[in-house]
C-alpha positions in Angstrom: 0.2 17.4 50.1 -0.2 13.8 48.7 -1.1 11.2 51.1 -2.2 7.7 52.2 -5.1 7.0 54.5 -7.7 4.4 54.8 -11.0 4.4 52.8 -13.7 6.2 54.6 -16.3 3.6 53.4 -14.1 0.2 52.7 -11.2 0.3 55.9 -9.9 -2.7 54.0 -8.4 -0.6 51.5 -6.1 2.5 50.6 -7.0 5.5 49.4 -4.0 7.6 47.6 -5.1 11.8 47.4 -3.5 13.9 45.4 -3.2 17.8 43.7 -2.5 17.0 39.8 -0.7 19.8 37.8 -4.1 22.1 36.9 -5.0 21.6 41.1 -7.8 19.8 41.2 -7.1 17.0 43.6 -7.7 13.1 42.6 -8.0 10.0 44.4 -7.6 6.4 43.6 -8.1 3.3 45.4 -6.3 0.0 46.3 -6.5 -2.5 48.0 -3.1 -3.2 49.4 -1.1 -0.2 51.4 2.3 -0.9 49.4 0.2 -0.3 46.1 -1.1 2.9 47.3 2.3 3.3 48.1 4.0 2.4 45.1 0.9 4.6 42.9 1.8 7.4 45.1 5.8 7.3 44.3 4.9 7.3 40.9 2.4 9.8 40.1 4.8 12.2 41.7 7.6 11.1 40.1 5.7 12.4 36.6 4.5 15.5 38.0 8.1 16.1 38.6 8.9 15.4 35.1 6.2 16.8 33.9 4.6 13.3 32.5 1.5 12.9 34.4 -1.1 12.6 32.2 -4.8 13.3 33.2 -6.6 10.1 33.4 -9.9 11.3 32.1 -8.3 11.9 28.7 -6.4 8.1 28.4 -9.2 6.9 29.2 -11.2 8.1 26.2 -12.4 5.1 23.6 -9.7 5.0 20.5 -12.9 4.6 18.0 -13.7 8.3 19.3 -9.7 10.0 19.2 -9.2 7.8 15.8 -12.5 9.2 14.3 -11.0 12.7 15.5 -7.2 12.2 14.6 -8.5 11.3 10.7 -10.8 14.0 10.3 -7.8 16.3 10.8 -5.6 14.6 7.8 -6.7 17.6 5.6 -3.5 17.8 4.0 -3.4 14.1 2.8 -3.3 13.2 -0.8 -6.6 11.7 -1.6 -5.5 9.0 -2.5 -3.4 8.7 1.0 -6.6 10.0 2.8 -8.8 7.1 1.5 -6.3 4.2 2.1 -5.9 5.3 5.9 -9.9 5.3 5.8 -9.7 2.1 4.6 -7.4 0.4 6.9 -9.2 1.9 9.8 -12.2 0.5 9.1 -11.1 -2.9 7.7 -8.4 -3.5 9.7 -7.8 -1.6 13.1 -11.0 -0.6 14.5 -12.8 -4.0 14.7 -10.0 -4.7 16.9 -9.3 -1.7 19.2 -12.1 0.6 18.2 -13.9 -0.2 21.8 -10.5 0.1 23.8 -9.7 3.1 25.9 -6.5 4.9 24.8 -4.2 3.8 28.3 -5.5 -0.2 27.5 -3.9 -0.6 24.3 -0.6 -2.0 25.5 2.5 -3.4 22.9 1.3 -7.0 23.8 -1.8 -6.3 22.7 -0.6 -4.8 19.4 1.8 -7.2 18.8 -1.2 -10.0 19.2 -3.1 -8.0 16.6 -0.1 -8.2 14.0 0.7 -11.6 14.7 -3.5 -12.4 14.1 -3.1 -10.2 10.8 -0.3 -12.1 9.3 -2.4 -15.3 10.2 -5.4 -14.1 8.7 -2.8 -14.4 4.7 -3.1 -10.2 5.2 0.5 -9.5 3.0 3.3 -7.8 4.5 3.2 -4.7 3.1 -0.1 -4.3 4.0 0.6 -5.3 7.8 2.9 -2.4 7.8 0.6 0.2 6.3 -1.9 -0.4 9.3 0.5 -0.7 11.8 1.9 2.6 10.7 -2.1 4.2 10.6 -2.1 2.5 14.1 1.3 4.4 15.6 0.2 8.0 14.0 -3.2 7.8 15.6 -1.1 6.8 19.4 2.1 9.8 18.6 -1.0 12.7 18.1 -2.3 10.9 21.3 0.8 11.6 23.1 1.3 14.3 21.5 -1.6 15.6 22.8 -1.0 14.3 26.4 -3.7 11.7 26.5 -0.8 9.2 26.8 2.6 8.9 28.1 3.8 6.8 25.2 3.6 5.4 22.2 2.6 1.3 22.4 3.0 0.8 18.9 6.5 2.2 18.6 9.1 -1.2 18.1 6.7 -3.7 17.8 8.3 -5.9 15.4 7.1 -6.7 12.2 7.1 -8.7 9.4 9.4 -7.8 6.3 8.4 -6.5 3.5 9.1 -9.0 0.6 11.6 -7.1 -1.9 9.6 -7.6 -5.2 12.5 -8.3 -8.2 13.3 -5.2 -10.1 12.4 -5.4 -14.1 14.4 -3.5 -16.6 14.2 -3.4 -20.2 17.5 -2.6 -22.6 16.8 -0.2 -25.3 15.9 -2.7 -27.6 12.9 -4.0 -26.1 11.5 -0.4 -25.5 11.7 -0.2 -28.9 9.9 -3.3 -29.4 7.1 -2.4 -26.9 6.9 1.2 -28.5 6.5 -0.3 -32.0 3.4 -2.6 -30.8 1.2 0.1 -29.2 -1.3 2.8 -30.5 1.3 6.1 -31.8 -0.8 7.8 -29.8 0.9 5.9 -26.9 4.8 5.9 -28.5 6.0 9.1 -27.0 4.2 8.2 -23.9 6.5 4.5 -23.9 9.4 6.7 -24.0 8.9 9.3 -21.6 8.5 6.3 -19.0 11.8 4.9 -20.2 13.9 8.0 -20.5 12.1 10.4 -18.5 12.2 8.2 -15.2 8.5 9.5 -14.8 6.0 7.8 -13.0 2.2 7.0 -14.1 0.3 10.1 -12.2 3.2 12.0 -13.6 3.1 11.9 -16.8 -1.3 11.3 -16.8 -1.2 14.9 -15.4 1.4 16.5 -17.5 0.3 19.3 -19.5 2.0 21.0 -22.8 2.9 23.9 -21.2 5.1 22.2 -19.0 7.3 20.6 -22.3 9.6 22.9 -24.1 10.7 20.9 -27.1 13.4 23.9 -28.3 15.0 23.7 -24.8 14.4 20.0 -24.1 13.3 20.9 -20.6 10.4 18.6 -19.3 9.2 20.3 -15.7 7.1 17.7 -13.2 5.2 19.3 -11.0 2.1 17.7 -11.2 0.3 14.0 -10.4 -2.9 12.3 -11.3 -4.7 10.3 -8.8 -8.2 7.9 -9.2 -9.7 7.4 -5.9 -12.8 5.8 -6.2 -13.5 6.1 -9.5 -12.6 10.0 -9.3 -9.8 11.7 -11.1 -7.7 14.0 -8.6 -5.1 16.3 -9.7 -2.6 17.4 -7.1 1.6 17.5 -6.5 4.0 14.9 -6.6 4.1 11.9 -4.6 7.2 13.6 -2.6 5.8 17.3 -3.3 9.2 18.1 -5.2 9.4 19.5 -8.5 11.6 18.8 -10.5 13.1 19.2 -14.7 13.8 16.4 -17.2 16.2 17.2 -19.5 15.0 15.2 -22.7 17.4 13.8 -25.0 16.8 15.1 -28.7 15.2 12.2 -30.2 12.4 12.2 -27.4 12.2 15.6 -28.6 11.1 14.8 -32.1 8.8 12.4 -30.9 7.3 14.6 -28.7 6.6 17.0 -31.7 5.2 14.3 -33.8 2.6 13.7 -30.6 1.8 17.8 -30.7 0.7 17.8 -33.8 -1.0 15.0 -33.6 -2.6 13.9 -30.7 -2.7 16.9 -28.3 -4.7 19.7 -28.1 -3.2 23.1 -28.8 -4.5 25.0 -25.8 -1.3 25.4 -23.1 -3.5 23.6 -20.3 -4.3 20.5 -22.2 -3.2 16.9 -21.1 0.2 16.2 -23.2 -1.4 12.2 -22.8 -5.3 10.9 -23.5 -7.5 8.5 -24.4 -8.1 8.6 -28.3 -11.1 11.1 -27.2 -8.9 13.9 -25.2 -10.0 12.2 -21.8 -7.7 12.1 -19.2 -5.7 8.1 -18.9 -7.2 5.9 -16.5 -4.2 3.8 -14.7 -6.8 0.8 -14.7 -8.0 1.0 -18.3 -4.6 1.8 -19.7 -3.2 -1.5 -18.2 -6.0 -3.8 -19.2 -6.4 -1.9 -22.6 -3.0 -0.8 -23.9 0.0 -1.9 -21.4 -0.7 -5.8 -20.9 -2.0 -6.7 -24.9 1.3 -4.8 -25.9 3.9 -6.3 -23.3 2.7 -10.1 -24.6 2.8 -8.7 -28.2 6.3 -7.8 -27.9 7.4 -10.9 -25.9 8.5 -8.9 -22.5 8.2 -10.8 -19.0 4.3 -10.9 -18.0 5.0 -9.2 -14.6 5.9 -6.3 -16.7 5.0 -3.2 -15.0 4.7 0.6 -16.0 7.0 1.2 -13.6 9.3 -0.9 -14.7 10.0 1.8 -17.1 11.0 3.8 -14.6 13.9 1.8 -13.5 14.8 1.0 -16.8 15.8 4.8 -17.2 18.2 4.2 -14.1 19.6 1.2 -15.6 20.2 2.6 -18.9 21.6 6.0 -16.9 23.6 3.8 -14.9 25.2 2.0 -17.7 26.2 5.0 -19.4 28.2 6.0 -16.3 26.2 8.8 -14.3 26.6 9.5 -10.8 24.3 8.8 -8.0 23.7 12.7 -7.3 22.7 13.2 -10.7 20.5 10.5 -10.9 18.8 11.1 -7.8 18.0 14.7 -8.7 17.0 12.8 -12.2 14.1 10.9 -10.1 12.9 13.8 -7.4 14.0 11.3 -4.9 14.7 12.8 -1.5 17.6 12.0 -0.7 20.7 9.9 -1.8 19.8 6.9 0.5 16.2 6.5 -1.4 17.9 6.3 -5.0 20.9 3.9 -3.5 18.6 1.7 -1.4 16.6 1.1 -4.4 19.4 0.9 -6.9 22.6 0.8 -5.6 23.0 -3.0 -6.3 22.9 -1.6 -10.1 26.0 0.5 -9.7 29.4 -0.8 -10.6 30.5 -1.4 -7.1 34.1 -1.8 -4.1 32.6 -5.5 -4.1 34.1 -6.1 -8.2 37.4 -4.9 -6.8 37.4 -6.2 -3.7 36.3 -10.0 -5.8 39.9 -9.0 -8.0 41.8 -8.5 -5.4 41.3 -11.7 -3.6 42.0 -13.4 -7.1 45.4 -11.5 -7.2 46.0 -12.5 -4.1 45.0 -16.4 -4.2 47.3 -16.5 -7.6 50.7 -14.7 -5.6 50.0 -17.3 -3.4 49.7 -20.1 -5.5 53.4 -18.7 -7.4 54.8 -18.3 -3.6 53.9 -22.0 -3.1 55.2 -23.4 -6.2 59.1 -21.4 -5.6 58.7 -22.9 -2.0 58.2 -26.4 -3.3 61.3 -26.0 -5.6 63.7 -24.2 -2.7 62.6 -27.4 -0.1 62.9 -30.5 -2.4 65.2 -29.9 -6.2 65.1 -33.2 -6.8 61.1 -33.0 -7.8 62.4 -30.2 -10.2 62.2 -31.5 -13.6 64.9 -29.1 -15.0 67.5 -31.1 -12.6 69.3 -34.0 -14.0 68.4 -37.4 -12.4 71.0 -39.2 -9.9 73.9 -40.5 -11.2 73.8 -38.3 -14.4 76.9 -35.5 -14.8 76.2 -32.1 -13.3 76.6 -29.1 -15.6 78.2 -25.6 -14.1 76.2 -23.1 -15.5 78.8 -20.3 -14.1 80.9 -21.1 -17.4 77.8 -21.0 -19.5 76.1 -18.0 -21.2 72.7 -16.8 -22.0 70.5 -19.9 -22.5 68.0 -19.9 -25.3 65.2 -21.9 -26.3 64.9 -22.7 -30.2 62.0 -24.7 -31.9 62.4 -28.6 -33.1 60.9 -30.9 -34.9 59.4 -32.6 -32.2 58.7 -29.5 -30.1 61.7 -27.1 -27.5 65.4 -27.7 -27.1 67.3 -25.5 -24.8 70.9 -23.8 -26.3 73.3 -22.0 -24.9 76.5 -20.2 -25.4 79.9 -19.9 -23.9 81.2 -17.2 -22.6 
């Protein structure tokens, strides 16, 4: 059984004993009775639930579990796999590499934010480590070396929404006319396709049939460190484009000219059949053709992508379609990112309060005229004869010289 007694070297202090759930008993030590007391209470309080956690293991230096907990990311993009690396190293090990697991408390965590976000480290950035920092603690819980997540509602700062850029289909056209032909198709495929950059770097002929205008993604292109990776989609969905038939026609023209005829070859390359380079193409091709055609600077390839949801959006199509048109998720991705685009209950809601402000303003003028007639301008000034319309008949207005005259007719 659990219980209290005095040290058997220090009598000043308390010594708690205790079987833990694989029964191999523990002590601890403290110096005040009520803390052995209150120790006691709670260590069988999780053994109860089925929360005690073996002390040895919390104990263990995070530099050690986060060395382990990254080695098992095997099924991380590479791209994914290095940028964890990175913030690891860069960011949360000079700060809680030496710490054992149990001392890394949400004070402590929300000290190393607020030191981030001091240091000029951006937002998004912040968020990225602190969500490398709450994997490696959830496997650690996970794994019963803690009773709880620290890192879990430590508040941080907000990501800055960065201003969406869409293009009509005229400046496409002028951004397509200024660029290599090499690179036309490619300009359109962003535009009308909805694909992004590893997409359509990775897609391969086979996966284009020009007599069906089916377009299948199912592939991405990654560089990591200078080093080309091939591997699925950012959301590992496939999906189809349907191309619209003059996308077609371009695409033929690219075929027989700057693709290779083999079924595995790169639909997109460098002028000598080398896979595109996300850095080269934006230095070499995307920026010196965004200035020539006089588009914003900030311009971005992606950008093209959500011009193909504004120009889908324009013509009408509904949020399903469109989100099955992206290989989003779900519904909630595609509206949080583009909802504000879609005609929306606000524009009625904005004519209705109009409708109702001008009733009211028509309710207040007949009000006006039923409380004082004599501010009526239609009613004849004091003094003047009174006319009884009840013997008069339909009253008219005809055109004079000098502008209306009302007539009227007896019955």
């Amino acid at each position: 059984m659990a219980h209290i007694r005095r040290h058997p070297v220090d009598v000043t202090k308390w010594q708690v004993r205790y079987i833990d759930p694989t029964g191999r008993e523990r002590s601890k030590t403290f110096p005040r009775k009520v803390d052995a007391e209150k120790y006691l209470i709670h260590v069988e309080a999780q053994k109860q639930r089925a929360e005690w956690i073996n002390p040895e293991l919390s104990s263990t230096r995070f530099a050690e579990w986060a060395e382990g907990w990254l080695a098992n990311r095997t099924h991380l993009k590479p791209k994914t796999f290095a940028g964890y690396e990175s913030l690891l190293k860069v960011h949360i090990l000079p700060r809680f590499g030496a710490s054992r697991l149990d001392r890394i408390d949400s004070l402590s965590i929300e000290d190393w934010v607020a030191d981030l976000k001091a240091s000029g480290l951006s937002a998004s950035r912040i968020r990225q480590a602190h969500n490398v920092l709450s994997q490696i603690l959830k496997t650690a819980v996970r794994a019963r070396y803690l009773p709880a997540n620290s890192a879990e509602g430590v508040d941080l700062p907000r990501k800055p929404r960065r201003e969406q850029l869409f293009l009509t289909p005229s400046e496409v056209d002028r951004l397509a006319d200024v660029v290599e032909d090499r690179y036309r198709a490619l300009i359109y495929v962003f535009a009308y396709g909805a694909l992004r950059w590893g997409e359509a770097a990775a897609l391969r002929r086979r996966r284009i049939d020009v007599l069906r205008g089916k377009l299948e993604v199912v592939e991405s292109l990654s560089e990591v460190g200078g080093e080309l990776h091939f591997g699925p989609t950012k959301n590992y969905r496939d999906r189809v484009v349907t191309l619209p038939k003059f996308l077609r026609d371009m695409l033929n023209h690219h075929f027989l000219n700057h693709s290779a005829q083999d079924p595995d070859a790169l639909v997109f390359t460098v002028s000598k059949g080398a896979p595109m380079r996300n850095s080269n193409f934006s230095s070499n091709v995307w920026r010196p053709a965004v200035q020539a055609a006089g588009l914003p600077e900030g311009l971005r390839v992606h950008d093209l992508r959500h011009t193909a949801v504004a120009i889908l959006i324009s013509q009408g199509v509904h949020p399903e379609a469109i989100k099955r048109f992206l290989g989003h998720s779900s519904i909630m991705v595609t509206m949080d990112i583009y909802g504000h685009l879609f005609p929306s209950e606000q524009e009625a809601l904005a004519e209705a309060l109009d409708d109702a402000f001008a009733r009211s303003q028509t309710d207040k003028r007949r009000t006006k005229t039923d409380r004082d007639p004599a501010t009526d301008e239609g009613d004849l000034r004091k003094g003047q004869a009174t006319l009884d319309l009840s013997e008069v008949g339909p009253v008219g207005i005809e055109p004079t010289t000098f502008g209306l005259k009302a007539r009227c007719s007896t019955n």
